[in-house]
Backbone of each chain as ProteinMPNN parsed JSONL, in Angstrom:
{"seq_chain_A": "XXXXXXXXXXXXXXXXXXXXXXXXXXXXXXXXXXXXXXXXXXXXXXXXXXXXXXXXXXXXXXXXXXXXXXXXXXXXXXXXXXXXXXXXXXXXXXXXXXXXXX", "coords_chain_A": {"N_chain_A": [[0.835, -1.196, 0.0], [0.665, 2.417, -0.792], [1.741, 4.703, 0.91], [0.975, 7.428, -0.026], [-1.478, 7.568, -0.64], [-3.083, 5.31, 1.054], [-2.254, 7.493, 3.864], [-4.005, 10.216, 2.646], [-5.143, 13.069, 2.576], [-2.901, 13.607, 4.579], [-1.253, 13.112, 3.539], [1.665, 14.685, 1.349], [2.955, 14.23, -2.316], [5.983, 15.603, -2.692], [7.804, 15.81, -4.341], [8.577, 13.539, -7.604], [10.691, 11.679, -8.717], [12.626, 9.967, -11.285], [14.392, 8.18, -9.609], [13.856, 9.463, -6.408], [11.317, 9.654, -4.67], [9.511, 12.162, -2.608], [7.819, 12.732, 0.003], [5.653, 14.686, 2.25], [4.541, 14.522, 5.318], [1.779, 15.236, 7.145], [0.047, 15.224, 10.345], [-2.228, 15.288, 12.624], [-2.826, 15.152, 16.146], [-3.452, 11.901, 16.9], [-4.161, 11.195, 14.417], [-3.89, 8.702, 11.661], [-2.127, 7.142, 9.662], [-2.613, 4.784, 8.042], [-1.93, 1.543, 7.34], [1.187, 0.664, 5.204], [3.428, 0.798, 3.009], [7.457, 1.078, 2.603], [10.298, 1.301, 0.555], [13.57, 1.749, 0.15], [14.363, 3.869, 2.731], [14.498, 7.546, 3.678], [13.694, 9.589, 6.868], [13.192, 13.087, 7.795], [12.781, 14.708, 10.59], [10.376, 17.77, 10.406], [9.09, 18.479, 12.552], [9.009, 17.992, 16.376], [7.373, 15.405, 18.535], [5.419, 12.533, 18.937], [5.119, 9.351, 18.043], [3.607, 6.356, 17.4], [4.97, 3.056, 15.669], [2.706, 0.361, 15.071], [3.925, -2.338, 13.433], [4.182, -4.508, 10.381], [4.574, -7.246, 11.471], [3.452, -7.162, 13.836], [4.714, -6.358, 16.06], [4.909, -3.497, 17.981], [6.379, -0.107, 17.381], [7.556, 2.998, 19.234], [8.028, 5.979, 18.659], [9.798, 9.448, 19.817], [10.677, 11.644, 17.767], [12.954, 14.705, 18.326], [12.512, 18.006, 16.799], [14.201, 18.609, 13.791], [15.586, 15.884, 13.969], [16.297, 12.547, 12.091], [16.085, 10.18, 10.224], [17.041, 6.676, 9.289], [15.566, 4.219, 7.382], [15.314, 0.451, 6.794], [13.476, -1.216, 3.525], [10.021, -1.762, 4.965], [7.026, -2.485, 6.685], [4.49, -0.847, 7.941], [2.088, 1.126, 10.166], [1.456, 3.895, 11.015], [0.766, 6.082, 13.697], [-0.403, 9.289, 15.229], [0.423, 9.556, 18.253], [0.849, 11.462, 20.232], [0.454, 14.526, 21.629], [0.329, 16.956, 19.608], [0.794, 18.106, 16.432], [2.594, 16.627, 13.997], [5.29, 16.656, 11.877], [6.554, 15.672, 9.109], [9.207, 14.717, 6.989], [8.911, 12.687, 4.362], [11.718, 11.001, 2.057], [11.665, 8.59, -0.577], [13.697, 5.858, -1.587], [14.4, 5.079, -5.069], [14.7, 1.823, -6.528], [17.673, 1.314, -8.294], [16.794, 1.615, -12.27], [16.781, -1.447, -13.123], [19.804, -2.247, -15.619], [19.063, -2.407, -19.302]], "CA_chain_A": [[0.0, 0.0, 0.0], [1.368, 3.286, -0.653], [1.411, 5.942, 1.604], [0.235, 9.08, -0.287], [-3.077, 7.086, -0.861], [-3.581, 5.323, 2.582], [-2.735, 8.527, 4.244], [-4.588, 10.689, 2.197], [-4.871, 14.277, 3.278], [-2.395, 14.008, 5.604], [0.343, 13.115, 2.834], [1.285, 15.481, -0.088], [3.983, 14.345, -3.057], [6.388, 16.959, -3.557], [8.302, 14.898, -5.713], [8.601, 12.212, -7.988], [11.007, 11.629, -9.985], [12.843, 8.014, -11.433], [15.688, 8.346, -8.57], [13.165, 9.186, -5.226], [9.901, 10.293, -3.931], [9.316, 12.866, -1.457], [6.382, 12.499, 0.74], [5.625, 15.679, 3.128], [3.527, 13.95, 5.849], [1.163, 15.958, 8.544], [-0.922, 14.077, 11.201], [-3.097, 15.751, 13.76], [-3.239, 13.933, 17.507], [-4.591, 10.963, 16.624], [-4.477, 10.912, 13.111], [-3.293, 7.722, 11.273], [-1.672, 7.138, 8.295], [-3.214, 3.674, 7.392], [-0.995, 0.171, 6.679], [1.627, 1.257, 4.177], [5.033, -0.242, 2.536], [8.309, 1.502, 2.015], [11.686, 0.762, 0.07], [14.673, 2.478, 1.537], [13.867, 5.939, 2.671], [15.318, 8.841, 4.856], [12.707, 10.464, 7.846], [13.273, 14.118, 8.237], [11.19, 15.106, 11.092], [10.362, 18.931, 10.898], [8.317, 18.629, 14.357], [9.501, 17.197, 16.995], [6.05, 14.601, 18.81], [5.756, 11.173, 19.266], [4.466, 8.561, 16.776], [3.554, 4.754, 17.434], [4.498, 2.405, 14.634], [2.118, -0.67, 14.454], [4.512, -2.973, 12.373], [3.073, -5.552, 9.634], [4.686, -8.634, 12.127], [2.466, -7.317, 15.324], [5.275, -5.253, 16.849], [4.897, -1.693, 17.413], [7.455, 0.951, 17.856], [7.385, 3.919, 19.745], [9.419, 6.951, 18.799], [9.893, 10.47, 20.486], [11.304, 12.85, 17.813], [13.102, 15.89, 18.483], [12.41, 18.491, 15.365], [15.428, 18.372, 12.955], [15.858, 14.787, 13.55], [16.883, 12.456, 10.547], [16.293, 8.671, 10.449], [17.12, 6.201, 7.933], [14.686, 3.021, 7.302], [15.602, 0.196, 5.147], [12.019, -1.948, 3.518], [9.558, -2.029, 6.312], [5.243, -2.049, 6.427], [3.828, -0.316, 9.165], [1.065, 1.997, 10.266], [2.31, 4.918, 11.784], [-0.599, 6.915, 14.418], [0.515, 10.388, 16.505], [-0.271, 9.354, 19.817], [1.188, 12.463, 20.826], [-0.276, 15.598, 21.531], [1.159, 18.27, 19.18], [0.726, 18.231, 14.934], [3.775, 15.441, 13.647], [5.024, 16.933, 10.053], [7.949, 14.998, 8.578], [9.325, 14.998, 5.368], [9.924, 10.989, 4.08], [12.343, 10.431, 1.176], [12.007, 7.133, -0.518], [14.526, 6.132, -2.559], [14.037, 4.216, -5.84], [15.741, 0.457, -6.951], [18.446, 1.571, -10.17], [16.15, 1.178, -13.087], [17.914, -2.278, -14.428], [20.176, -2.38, -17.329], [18.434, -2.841, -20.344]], "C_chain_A": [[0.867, 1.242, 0.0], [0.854, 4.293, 0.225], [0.356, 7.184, 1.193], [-1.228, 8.701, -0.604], [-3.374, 6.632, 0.213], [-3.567, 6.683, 3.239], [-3.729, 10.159, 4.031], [-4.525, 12.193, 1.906], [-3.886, 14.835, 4.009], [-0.74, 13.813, 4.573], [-0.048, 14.05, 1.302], [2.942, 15.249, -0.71], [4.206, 15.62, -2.992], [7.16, 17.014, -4.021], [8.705, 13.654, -5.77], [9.206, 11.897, -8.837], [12.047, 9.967, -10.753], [13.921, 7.676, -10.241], [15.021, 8.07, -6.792], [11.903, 9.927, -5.876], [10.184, 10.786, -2.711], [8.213, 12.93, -1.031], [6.428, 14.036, 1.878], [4.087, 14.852, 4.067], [3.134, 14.547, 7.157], [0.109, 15.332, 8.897], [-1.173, 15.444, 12.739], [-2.824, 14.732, 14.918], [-3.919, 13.366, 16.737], [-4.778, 10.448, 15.501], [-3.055, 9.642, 12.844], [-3.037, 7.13, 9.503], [-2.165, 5.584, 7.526], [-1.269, 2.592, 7.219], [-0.085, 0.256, 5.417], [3.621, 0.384, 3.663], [5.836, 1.162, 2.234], [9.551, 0.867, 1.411], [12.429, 1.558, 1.522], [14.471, 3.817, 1.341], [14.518, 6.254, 4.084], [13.92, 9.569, 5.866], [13.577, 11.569, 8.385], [12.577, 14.926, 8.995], [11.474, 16.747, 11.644], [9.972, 19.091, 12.449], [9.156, 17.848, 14.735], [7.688, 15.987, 17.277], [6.677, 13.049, 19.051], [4.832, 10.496, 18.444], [4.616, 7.074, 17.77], [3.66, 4.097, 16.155], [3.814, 0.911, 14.916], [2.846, -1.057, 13.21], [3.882, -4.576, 11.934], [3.15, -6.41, 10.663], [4.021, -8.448, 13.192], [2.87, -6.45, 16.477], [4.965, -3.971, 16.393], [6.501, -1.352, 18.044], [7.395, 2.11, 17.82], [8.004, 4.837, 19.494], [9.007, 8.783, 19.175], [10.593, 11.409, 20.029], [11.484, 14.057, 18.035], [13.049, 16.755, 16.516], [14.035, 18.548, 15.02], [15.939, 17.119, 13.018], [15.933, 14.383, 12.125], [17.033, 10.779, 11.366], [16.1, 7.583, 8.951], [16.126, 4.665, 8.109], [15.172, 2.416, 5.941], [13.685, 0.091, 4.93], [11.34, -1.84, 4.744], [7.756, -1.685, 5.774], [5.074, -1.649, 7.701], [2.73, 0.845, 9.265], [1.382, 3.08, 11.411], [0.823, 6.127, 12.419], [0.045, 7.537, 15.376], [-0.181, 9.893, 17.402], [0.626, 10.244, 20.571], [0.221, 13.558, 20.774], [-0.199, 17.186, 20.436], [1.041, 17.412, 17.712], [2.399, 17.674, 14.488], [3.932, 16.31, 12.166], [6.769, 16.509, 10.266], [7.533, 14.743, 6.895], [10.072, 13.509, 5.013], [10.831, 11.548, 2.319], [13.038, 9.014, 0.606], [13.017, 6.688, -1.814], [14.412, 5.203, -3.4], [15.287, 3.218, -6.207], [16.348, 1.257, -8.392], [17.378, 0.922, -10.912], [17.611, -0.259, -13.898], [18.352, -2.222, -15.751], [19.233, -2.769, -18.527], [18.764, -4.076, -21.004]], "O_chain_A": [[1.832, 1.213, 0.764], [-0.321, 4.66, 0.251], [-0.609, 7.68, 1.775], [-2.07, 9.577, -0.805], [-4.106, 7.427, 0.802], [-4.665, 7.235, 3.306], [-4.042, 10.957, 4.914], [-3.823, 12.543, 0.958], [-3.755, 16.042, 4.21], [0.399, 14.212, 4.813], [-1.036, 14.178, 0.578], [3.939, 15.704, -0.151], [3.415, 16.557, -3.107], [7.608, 18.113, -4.348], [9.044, 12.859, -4.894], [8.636, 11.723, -9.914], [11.687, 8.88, -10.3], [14.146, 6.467, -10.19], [15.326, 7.13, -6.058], [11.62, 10.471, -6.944], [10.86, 10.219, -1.852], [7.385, 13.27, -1.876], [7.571, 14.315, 2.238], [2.961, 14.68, 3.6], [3.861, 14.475, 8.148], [-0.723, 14.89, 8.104], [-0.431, 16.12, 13.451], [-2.612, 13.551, 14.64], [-4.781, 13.84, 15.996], [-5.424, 9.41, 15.353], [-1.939, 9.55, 13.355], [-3.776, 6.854, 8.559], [-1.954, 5.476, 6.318], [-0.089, 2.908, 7.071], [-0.676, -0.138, 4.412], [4.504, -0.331, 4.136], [5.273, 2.159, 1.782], [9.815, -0.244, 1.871], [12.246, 1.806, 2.714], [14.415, 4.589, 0.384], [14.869, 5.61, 5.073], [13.105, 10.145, 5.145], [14.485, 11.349, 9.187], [11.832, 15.779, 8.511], [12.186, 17.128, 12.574], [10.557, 19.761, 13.3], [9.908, 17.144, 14.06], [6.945, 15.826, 16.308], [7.805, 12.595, 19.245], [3.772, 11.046, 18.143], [5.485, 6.82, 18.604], [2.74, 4.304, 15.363], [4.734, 0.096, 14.991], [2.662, -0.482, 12.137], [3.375, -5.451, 12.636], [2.044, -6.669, 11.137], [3.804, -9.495, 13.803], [2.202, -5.964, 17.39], [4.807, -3.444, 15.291], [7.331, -1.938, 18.739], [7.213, 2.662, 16.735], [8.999, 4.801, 20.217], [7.949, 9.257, 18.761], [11.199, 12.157, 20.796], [10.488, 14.781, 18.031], [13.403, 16.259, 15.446], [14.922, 18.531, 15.873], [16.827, 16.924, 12.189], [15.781, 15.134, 11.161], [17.617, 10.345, 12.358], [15.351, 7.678, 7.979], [16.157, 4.142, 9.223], [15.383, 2.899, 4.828], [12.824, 0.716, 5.55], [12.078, -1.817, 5.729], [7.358, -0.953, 4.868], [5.651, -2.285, 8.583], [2.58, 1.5, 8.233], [1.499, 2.826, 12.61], [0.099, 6.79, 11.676], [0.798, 7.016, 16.199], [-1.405, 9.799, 17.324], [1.175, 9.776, 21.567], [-0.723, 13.55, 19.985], [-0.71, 18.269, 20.719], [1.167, 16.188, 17.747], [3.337, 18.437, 14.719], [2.967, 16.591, 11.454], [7.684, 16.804, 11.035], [6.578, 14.645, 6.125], [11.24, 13.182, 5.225], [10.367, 12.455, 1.628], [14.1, 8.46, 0.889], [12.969, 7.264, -2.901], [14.276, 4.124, -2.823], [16.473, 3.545, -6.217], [15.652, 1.681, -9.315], [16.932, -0.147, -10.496], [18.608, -0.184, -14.617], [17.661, -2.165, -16.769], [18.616, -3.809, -18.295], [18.128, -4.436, -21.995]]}, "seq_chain_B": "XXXXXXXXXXXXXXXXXXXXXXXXXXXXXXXXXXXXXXXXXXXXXXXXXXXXXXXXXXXXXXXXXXXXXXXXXXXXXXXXXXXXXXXXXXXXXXXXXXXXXX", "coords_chain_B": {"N_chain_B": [[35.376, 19.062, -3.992], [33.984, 18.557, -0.849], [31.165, 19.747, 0.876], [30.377, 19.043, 3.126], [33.232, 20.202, 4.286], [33.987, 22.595, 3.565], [31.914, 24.49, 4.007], [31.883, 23.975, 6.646], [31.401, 24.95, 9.666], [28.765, 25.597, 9.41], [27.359, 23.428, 8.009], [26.317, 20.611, 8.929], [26.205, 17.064, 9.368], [23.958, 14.9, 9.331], [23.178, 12.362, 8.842], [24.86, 9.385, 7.329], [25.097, 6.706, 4.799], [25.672, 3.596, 3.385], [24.175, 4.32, 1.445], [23.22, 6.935, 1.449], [23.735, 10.317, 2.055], [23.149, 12.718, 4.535], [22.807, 16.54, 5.417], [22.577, 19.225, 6.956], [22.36, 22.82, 6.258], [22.929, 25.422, 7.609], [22.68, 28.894, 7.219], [24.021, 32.195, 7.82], [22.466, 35.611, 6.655], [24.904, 36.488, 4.484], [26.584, 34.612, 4.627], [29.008, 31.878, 3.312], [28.946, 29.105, 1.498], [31.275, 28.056, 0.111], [33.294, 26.816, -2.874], [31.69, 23.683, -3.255], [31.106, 20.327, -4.486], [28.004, 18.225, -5.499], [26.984, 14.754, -5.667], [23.795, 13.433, -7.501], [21.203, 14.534, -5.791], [18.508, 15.825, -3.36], [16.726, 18.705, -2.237], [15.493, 20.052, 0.842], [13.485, 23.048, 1.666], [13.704, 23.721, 5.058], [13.457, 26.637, 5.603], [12.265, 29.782, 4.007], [13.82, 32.217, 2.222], [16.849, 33.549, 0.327], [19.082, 32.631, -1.87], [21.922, 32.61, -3.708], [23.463, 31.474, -6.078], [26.593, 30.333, -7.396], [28.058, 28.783, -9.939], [30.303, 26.665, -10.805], [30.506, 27.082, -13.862], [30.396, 29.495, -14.143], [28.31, 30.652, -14.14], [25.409, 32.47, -12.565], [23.227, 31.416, -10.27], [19.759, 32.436, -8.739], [18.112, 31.395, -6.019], [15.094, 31.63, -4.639], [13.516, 30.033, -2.439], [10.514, 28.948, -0.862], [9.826, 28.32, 2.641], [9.431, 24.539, 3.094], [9.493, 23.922, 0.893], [10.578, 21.618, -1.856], [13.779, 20.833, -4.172], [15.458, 19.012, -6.906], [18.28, 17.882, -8.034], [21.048, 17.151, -10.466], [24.187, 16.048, -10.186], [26.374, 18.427, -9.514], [28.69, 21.567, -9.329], [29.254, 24.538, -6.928], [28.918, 27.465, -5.514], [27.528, 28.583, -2.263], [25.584, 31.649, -1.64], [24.177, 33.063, 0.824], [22.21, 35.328, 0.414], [20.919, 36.861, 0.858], [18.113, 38.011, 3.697], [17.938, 37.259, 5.725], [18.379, 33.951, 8.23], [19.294, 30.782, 6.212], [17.853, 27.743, 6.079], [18.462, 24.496, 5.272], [18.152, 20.84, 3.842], [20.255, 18.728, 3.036], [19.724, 15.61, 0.908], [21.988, 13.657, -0.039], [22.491, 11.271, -2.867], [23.865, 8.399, -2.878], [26.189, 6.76, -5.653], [25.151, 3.377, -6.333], [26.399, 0.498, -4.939], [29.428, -0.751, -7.244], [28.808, -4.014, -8.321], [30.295, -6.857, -7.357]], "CA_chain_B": [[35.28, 19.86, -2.809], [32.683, 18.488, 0.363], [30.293, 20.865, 1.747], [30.579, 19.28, 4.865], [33.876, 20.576, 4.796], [33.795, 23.938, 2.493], [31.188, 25.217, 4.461], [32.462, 24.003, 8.184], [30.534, 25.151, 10.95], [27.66, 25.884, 8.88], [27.116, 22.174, 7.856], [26.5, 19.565, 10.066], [25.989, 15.624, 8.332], [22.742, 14.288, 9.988], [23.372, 10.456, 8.21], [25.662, 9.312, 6.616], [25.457, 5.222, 4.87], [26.116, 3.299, 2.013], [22.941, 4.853, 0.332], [22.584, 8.007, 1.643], [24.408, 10.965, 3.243], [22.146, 13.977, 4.883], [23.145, 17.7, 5.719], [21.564, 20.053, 7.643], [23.292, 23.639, 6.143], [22.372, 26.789, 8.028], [24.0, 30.019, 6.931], [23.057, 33.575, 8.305], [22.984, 36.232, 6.006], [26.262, 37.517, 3.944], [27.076, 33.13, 4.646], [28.985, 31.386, 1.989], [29.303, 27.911, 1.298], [32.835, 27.631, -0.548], [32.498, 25.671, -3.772], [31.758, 22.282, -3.433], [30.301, 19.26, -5.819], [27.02, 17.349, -5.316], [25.55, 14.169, -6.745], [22.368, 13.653, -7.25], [20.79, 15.436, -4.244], [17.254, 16.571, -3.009], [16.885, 19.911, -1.344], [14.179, 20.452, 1.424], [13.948, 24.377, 2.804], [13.249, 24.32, 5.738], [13.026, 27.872, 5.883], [12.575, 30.106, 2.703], [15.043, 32.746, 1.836], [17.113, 33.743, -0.832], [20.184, 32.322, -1.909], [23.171, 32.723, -5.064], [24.579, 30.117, -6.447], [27.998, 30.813, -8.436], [28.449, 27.774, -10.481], [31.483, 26.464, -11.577], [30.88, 27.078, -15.52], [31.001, 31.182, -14.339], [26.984, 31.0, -14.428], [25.292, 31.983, -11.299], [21.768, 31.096, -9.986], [19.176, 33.64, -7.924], [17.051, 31.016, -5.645], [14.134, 32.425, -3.801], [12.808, 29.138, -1.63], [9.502, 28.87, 0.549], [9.684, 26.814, 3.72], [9.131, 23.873, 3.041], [9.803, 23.554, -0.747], [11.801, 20.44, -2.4], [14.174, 21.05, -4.975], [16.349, 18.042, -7.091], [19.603, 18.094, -9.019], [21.583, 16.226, -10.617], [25.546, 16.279, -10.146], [26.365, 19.794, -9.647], [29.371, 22.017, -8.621], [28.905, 25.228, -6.856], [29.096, 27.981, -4.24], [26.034, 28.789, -2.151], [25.735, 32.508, -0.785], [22.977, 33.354, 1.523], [22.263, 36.609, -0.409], [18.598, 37.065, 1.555], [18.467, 38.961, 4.765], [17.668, 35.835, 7.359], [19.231, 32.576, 8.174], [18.584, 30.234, 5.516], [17.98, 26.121, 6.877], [18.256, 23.368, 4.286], [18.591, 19.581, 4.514], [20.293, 17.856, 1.476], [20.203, 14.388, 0.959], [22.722, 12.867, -1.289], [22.093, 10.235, -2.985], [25.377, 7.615, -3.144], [25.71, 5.352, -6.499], [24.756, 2.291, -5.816], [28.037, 0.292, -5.176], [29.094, -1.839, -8.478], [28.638, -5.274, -8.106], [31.49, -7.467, -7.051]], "C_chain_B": [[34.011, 19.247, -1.78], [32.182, 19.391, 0.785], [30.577, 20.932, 3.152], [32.177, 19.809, 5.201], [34.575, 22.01, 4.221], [33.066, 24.88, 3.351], [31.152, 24.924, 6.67], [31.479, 23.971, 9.038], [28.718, 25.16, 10.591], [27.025, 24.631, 8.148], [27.292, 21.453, 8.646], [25.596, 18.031, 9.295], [25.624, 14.832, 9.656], [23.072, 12.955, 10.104], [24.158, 10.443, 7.529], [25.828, 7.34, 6.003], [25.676, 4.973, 3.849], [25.215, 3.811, 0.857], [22.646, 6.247, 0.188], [23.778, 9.208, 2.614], [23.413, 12.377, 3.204], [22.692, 15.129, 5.47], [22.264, 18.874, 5.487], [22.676, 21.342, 7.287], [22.46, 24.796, 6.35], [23.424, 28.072, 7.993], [22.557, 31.307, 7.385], [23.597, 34.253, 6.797], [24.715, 36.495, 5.265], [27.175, 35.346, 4.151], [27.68, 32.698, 2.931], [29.16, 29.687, 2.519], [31.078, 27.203, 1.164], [32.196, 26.949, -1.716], [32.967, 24.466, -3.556], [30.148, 21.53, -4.461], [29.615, 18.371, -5.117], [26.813, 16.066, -6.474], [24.495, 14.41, -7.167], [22.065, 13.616, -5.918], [19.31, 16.017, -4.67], [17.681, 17.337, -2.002], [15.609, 20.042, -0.764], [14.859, 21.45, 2.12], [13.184, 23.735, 3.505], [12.824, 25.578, 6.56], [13.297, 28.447, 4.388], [13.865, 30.889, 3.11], [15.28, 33.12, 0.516], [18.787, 33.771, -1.05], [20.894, 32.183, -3.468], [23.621, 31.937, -5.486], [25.521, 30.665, -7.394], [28.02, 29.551, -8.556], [29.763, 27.959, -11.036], [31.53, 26.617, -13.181], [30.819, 28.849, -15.328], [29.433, 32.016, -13.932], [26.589, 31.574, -13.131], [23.353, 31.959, -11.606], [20.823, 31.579, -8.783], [18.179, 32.53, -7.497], [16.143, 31.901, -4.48], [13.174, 31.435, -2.926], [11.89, 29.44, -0.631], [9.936, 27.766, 1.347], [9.282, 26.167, 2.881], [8.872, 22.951, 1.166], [10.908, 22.472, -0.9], [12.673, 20.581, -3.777], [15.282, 19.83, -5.649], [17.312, 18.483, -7.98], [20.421, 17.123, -8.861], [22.601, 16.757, -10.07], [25.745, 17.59, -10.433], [28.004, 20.463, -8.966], [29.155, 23.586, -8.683], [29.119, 25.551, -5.508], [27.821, 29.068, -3.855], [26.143, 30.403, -1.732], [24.102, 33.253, -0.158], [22.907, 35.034, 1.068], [20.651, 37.357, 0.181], [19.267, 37.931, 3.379], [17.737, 38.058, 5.835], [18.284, 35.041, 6.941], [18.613, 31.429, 7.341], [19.011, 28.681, 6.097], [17.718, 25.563, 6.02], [18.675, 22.25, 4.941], [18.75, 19.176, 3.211], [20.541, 16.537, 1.579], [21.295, 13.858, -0.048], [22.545, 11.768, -1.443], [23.803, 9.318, -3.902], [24.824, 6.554, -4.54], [25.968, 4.009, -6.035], [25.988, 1.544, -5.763], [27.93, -1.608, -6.338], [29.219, -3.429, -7.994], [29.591, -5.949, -8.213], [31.829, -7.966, -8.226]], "O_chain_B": [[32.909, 19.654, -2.146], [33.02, 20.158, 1.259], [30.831, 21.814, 3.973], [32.44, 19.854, 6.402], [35.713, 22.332, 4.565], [33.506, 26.023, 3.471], [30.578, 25.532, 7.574], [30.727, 23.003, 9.15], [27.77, 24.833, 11.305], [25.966, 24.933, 7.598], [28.369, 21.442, 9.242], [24.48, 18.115, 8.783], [26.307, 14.356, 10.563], [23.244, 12.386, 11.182], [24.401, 11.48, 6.911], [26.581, 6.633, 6.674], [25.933, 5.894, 3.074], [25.455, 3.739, -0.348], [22.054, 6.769, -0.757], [24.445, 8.9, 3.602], [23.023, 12.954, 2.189], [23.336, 14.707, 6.431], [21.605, 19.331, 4.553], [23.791, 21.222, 7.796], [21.548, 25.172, 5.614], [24.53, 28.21, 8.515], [21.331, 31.41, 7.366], [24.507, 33.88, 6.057], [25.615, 36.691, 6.081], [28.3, 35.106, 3.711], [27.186, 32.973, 1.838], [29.429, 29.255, 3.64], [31.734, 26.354, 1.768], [31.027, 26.566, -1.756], [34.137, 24.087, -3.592], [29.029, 21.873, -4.842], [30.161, 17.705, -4.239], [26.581, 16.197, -7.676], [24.111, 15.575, -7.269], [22.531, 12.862, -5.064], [18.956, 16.48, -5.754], [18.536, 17.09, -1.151], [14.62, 20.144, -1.49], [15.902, 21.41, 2.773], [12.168, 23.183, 3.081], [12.197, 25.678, 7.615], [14.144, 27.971, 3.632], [14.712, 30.541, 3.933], [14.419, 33.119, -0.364], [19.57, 34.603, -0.591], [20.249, 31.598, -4.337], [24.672, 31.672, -4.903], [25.119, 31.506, -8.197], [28.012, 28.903, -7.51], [30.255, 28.96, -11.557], [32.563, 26.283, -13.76], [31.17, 29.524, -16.295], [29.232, 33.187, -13.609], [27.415, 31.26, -12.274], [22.601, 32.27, -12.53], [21.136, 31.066, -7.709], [17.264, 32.393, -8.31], [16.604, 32.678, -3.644], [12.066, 31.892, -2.646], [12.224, 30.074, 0.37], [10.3, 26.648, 0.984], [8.77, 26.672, 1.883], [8.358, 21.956, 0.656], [11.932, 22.435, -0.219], [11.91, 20.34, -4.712], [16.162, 19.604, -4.819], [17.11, 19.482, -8.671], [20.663, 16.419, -7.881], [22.433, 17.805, -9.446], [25.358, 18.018, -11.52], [28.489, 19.775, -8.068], [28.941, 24.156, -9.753], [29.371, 24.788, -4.575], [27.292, 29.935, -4.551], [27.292, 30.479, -1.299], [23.211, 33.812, -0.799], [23.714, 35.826, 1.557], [19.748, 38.11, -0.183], [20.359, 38.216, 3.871], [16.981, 38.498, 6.701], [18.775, 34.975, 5.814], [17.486, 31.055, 7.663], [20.147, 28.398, 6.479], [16.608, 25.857, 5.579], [19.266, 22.206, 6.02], [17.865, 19.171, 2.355], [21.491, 16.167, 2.269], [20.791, 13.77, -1.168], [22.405, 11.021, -0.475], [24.449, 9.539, -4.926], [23.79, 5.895, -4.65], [26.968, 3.668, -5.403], [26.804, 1.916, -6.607], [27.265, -2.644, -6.373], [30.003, -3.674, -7.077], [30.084, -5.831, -9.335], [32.876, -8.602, -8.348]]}, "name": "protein", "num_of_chains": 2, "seq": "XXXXXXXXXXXXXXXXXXXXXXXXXXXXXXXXXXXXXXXXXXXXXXXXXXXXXXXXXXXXXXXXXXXXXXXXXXXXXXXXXXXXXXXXXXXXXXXXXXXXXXXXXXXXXXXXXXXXXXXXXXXXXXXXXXXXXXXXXXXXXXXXXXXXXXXXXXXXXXXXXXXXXXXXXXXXXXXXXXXXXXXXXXXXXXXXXXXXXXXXXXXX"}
């Protein structure tokens, strides 16, 4: 599932080009980004807040960034919901597989 | 030339892995960079501004960034100068080629 369609509203491309995707993603308390897949991508979190990930295998994981953080993820599915109090806006960058040789 | 080390104090390298290296470059006014050479790189302001670029072919380039704008480029060499009258905050990712296959 991709992000900018599970999350909906709360995610906005702001680019796409054959190399990455940039995702700009804002979540209200409470708000939840839906069940979603990534490759390998970079998390730049403008806010600081706190996020729960619900991961596909059953684990969650909890995280507490400070704003200007910077976290790298390889593959991973998860559902990512602020269970903080304060407006979450991070900026993902996912990065695309080399288009194979021809 | 490296940024992270052209531009010193005023760069600080968030991540750094086999896929990816990230820099957070905050310059106040009248700030330069030095010239240094990018890969392919995405640019997120985090704050607008207005910044110079002097390219290495003699050219230069007048950006005028909103918060929160993304900008890509390929392989580039160049020297940045905060030419705007506030501190301008970017985060560049670089993007490493993929390493060739044994």
């Amino acid at each position: 599932q991709d992000l900018a369609v599970t999350a909906a509203k709360n995610a906005k491309v702001l680019l796409d080009n054959d190399k990455v995707r940039v995702i700009e993603l804002q979540m209200a308390p409470g708000g939840k980004t839906g069940m979603h897949s990534h490759g390998d991508h970079v998390v730049y979190f403008v806010t600081g807040g706190e996020a729960t990930q619900n991961n596909a295998d059953g684990t969650s994981t909890k995280r507490q960034p400070k704003p200007g953080e910077v976290m790298w993820s390889g593959p991973v599915t998860h559902d990512t919901h602020n269970t903080g109090k304060a407006m979450v806006k991070a900026v993902i960058v996912e990065l695309k597989a080399p288009a194979s040789p021809p």
